[in-house]
N, CA, C and O atoms as CSV, one atom per row, in Angstrom:
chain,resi,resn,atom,element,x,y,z
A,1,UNK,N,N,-9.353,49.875,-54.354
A,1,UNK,CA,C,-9.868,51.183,-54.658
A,1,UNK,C,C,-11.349,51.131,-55.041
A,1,UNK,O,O,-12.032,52.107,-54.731
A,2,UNK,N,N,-12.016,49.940,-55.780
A,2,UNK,CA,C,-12.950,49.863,-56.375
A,2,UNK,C,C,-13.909,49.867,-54.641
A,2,UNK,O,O,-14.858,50.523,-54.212
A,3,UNK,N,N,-13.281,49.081,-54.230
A,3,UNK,CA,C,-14.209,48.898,-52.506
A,3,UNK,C,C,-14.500,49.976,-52.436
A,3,UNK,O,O,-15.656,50.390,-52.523
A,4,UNK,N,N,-13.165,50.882,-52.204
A,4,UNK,CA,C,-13.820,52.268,-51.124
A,4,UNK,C,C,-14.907,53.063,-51.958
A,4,UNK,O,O,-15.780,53.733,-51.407
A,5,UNK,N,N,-14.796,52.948,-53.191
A,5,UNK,CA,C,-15.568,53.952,-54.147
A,5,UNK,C,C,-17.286,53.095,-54.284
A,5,UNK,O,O,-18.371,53.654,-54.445
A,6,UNK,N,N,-17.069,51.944,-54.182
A,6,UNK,CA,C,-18.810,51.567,-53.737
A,6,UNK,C,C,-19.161,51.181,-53.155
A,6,UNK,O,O,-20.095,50.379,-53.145
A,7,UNK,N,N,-18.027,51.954,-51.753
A,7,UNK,CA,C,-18.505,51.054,-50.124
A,7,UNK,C,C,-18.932,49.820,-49.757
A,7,UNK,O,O,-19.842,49.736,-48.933
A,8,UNK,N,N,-18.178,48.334,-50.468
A,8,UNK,CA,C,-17.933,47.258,-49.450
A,8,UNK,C,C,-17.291,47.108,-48.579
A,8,UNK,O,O,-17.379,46.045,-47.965
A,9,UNK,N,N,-16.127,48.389,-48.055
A,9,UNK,CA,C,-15.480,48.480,-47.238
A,9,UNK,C,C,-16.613,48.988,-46.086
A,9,UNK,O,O,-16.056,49.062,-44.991
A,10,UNK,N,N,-17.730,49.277,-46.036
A,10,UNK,CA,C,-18.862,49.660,-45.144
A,10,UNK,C,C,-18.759,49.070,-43.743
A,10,UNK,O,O,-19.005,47.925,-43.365
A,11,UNK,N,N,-18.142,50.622,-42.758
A,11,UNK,CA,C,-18.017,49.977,-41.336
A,11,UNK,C,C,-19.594,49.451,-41.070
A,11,UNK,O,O,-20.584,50.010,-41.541
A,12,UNK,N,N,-19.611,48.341,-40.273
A,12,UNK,CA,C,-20.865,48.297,-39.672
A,12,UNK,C,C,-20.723,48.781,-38.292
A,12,UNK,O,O,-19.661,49.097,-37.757
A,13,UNK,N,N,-22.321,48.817,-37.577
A,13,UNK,CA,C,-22.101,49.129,-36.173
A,13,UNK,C,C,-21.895,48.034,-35.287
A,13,UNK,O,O,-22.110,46.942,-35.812
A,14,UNK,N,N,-21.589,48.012,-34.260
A,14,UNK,CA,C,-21.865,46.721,-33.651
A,14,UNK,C,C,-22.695,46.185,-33.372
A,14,UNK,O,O,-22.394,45.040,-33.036
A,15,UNK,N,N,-24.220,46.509,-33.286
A,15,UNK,CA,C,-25.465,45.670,-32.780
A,15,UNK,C,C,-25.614,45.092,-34.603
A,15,UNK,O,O,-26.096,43.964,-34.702
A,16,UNK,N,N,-25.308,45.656,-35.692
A,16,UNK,CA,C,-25.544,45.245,-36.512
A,16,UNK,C,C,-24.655,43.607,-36.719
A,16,UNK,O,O,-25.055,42.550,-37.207
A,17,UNK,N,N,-23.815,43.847,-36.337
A,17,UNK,CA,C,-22.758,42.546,-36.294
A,17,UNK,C,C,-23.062,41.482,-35.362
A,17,UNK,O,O,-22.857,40.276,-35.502
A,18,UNK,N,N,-23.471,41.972,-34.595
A,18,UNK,CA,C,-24.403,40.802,-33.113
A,18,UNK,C,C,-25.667,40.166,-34.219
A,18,UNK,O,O,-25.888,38.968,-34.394
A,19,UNK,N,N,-26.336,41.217,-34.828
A,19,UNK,CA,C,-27.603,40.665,-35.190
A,19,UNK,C,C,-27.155,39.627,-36.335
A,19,UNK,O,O,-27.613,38.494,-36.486
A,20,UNK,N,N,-26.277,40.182,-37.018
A,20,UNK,CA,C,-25.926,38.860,-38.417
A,20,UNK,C,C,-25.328,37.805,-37.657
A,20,UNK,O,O,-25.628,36.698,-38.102
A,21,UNK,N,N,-24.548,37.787,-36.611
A,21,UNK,CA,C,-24.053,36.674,-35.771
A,21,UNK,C,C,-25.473,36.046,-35.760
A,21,UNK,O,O,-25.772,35.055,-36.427
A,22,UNK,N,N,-26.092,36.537,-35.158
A,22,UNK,CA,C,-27.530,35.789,-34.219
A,22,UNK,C,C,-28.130,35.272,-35.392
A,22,UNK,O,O,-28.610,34.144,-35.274
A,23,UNK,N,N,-28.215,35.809,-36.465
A,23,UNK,CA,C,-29.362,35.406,-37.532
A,23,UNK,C,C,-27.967,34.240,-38.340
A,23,UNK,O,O,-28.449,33.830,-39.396
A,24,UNK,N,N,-27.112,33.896,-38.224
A,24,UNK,CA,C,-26.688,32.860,-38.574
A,24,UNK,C,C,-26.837,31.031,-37.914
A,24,UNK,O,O,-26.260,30.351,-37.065
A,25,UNK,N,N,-27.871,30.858,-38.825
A,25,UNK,CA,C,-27.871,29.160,-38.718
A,25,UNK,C,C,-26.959,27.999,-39.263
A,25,UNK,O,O,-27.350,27.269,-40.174
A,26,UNK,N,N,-25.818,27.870,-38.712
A,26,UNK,CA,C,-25.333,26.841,-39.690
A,26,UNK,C,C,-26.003,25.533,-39.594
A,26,UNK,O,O,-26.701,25.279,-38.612
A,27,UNK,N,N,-25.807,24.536,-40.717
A,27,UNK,CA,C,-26.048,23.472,-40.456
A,27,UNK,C,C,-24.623,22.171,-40.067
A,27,UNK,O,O,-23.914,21.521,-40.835
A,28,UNK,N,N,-24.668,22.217,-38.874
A,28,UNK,CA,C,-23.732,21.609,-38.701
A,28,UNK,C,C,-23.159,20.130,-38.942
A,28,UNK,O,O,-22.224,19.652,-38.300
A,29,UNK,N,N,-23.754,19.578,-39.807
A,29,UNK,CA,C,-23.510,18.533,-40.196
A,29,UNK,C,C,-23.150,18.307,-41.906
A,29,UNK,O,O,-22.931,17.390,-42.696
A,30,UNK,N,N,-23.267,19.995,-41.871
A,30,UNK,CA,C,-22.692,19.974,-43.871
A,30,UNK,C,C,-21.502,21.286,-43.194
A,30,UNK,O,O,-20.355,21.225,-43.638
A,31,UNK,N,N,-21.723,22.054,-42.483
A,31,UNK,CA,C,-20.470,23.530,-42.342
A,31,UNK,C,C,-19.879,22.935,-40.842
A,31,UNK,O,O,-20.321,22.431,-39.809
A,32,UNK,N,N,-18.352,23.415,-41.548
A,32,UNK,CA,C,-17.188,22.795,-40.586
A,32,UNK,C,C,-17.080,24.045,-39.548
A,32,UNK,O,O,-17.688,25.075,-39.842
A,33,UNK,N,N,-16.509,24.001,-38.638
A,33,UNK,CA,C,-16.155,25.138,-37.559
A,33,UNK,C,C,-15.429,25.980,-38.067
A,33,UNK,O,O,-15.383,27.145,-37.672
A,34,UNK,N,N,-14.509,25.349,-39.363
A,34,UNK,CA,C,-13.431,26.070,-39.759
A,34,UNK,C,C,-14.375,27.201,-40.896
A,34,UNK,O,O,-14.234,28.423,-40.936
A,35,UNK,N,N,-15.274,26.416,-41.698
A,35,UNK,CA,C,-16.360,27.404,-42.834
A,35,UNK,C,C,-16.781,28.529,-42.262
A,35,UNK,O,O,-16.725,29.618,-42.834
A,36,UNK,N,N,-17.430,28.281,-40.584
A,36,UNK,CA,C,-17.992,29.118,-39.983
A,36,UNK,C,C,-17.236,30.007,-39.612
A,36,UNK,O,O,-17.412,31.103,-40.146
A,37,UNK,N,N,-16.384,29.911,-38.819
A,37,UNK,CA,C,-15.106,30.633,-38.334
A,37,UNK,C,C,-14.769,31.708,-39.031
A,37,UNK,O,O,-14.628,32.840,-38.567
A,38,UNK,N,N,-14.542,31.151,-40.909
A,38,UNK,CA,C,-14.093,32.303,-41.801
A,38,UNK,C,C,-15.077,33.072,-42.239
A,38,UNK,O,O,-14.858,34.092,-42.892
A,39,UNK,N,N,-16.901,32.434,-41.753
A,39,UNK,CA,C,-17.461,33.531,-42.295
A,39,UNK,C,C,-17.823,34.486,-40.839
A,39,UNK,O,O,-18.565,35.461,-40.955
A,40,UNK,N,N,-17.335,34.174,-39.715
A,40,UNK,CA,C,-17.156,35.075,-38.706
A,40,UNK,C,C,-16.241,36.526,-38.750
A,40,UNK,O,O,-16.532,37.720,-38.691
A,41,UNK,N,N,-15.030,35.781,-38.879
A,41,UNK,CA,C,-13.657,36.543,-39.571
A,41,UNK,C,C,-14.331,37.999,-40.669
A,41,UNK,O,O,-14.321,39.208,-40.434
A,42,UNK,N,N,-14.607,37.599,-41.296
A,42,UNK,CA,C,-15.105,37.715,-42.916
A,42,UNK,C,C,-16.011,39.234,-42.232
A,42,UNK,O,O,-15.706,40.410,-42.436
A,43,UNK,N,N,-17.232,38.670,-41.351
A,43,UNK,CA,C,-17.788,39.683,-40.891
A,43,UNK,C,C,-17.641,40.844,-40.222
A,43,UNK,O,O,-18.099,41.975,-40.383
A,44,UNK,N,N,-16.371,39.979,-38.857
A,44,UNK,CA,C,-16.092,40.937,-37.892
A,44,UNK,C,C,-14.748,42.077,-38.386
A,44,UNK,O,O,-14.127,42.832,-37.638
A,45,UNK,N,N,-14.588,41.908,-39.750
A,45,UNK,CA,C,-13.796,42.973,-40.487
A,45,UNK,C,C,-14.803,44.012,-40.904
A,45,UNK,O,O,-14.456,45.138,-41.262
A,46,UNK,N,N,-15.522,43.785,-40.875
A,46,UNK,CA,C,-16.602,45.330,-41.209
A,46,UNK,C,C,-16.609,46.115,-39.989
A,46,UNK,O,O,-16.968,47.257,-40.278
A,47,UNK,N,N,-16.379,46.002,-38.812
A,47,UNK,CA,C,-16.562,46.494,-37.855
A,47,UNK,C,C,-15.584,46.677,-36.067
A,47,UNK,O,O,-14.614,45.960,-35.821
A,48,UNK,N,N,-15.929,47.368,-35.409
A,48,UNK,CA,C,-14.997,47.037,-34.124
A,48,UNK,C,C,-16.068,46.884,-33.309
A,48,UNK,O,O,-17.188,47.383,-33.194
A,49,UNK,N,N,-15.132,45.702,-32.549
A,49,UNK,CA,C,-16.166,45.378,-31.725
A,49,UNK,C,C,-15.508,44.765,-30.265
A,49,UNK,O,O,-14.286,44.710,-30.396
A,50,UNK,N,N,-15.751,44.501,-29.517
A,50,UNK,CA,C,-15.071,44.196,-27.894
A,50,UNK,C,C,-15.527,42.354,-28.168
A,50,UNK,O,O,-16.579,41.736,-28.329
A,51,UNK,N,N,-14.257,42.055,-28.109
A,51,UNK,CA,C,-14.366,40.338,-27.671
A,51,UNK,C,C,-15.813,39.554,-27.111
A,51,UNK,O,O,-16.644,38.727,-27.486
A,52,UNK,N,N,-15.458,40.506,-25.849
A,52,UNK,CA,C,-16.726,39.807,-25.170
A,52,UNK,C,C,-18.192,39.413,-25.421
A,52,UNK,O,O,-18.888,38.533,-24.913
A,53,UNK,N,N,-18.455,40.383,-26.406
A,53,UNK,CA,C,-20.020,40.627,-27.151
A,53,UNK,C,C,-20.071,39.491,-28.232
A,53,UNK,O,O,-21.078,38.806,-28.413
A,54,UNK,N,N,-19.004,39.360,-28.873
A,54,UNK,CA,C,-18.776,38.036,-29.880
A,54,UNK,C,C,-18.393,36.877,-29.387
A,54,UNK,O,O,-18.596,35.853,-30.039
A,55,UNK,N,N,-17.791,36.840,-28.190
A,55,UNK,CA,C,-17.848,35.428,-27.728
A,55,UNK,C,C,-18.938,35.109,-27.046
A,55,UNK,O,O,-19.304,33.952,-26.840
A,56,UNK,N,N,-19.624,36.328,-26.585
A,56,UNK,CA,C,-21.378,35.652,-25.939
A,56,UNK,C,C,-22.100,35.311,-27.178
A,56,UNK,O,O,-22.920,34.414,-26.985
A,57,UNK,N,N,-22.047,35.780,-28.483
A,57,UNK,CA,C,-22.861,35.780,-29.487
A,57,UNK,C,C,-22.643,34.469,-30.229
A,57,UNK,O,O,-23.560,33.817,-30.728
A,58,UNK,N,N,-20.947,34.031,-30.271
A,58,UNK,CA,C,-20.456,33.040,-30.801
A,58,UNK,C,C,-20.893,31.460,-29.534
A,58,UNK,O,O,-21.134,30.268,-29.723
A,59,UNK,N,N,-20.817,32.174,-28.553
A,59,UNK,CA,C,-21.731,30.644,-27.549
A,59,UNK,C,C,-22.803,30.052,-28.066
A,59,UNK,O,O,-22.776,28.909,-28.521
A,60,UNK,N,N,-23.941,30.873,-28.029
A,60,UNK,CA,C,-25.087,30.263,-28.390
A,60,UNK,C,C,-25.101,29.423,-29.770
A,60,UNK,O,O,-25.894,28.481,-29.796
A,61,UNK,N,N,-24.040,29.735,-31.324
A,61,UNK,CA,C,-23.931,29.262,-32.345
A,61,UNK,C,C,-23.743,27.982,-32.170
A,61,UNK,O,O,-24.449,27.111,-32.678
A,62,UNK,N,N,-22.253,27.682,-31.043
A,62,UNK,CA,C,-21.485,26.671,-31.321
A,62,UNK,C,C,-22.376,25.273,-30.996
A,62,UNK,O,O,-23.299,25.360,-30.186
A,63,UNK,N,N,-22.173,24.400,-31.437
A,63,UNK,CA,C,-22.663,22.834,-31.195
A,63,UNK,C,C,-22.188,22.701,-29.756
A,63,UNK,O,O,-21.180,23.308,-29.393
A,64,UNK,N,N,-22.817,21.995,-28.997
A,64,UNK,CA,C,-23.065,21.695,-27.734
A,64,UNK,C,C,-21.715,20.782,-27.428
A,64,UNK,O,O,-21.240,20.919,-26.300
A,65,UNK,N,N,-21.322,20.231,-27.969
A,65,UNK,CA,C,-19.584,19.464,-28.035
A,65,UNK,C,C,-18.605,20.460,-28.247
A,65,UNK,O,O,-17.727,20.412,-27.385
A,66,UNK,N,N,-18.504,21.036,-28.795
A,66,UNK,CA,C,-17.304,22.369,-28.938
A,66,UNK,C,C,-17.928,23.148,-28.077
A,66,UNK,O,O,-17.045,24.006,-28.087
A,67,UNK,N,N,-18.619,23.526,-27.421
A,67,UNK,CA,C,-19.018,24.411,-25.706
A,67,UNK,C,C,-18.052,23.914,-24.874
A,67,UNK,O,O,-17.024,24.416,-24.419
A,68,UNK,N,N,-18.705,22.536,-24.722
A,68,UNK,CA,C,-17.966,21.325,-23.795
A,68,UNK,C,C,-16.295,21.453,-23.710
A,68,UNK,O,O,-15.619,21.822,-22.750
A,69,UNK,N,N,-15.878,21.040,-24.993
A,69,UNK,CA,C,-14.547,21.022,-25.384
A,69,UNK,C,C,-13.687,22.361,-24.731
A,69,UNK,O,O,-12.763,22.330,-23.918
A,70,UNK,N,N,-14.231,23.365,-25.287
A,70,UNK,CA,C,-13.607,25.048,-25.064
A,70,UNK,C,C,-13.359,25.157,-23.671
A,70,UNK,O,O,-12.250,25.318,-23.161
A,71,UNK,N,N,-14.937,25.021,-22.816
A,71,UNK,CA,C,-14.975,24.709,-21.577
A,71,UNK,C,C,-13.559,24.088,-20.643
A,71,UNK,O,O,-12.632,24.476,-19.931
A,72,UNK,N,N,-14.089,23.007,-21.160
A,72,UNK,CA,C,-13.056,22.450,-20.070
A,72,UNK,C,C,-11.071,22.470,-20.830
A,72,UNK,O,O,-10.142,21.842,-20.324
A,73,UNK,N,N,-10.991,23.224,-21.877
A,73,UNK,CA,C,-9.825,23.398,-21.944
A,73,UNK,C,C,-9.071,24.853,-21.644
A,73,UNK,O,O,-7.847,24.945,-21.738
């Protein structure tokens, strides 16, 4: 109740959700796929959004070995 009354429940739009995707740097050698993942999760609850726009957005994030991996499975 406290959410709805000081709007952290705040839909976002979707270019807004692309842009916090994009402006996320992890460092991948201290944040696990799994850290990242939940702060993906975490985000894409503020908003609706079509798969496709987040898995182009989520490509460019991933480490060049989990591309690979996804790829060919």
């Amino acid at each position: 109740m406290l959410k709805e009354w000081y709007g952290s429940n705040k839909e976002k739009m979707s270019l807004e959700v692309l842009l916090e995707i994009d402006q996320m740097h992890p460092n991948w050698k201290k944040t696990t796929l799994k850290e990242f993942f939940a702060d993906v999760d975490e985000l894409l609850e503020t908003t609706t959004i079509e798969d496709g726009f987040v898995i182009k957005a989520l490509n460019k994030k991933l480490p060049v070995e989990v591309n690979e991996e996804l790829r060919h499975s």
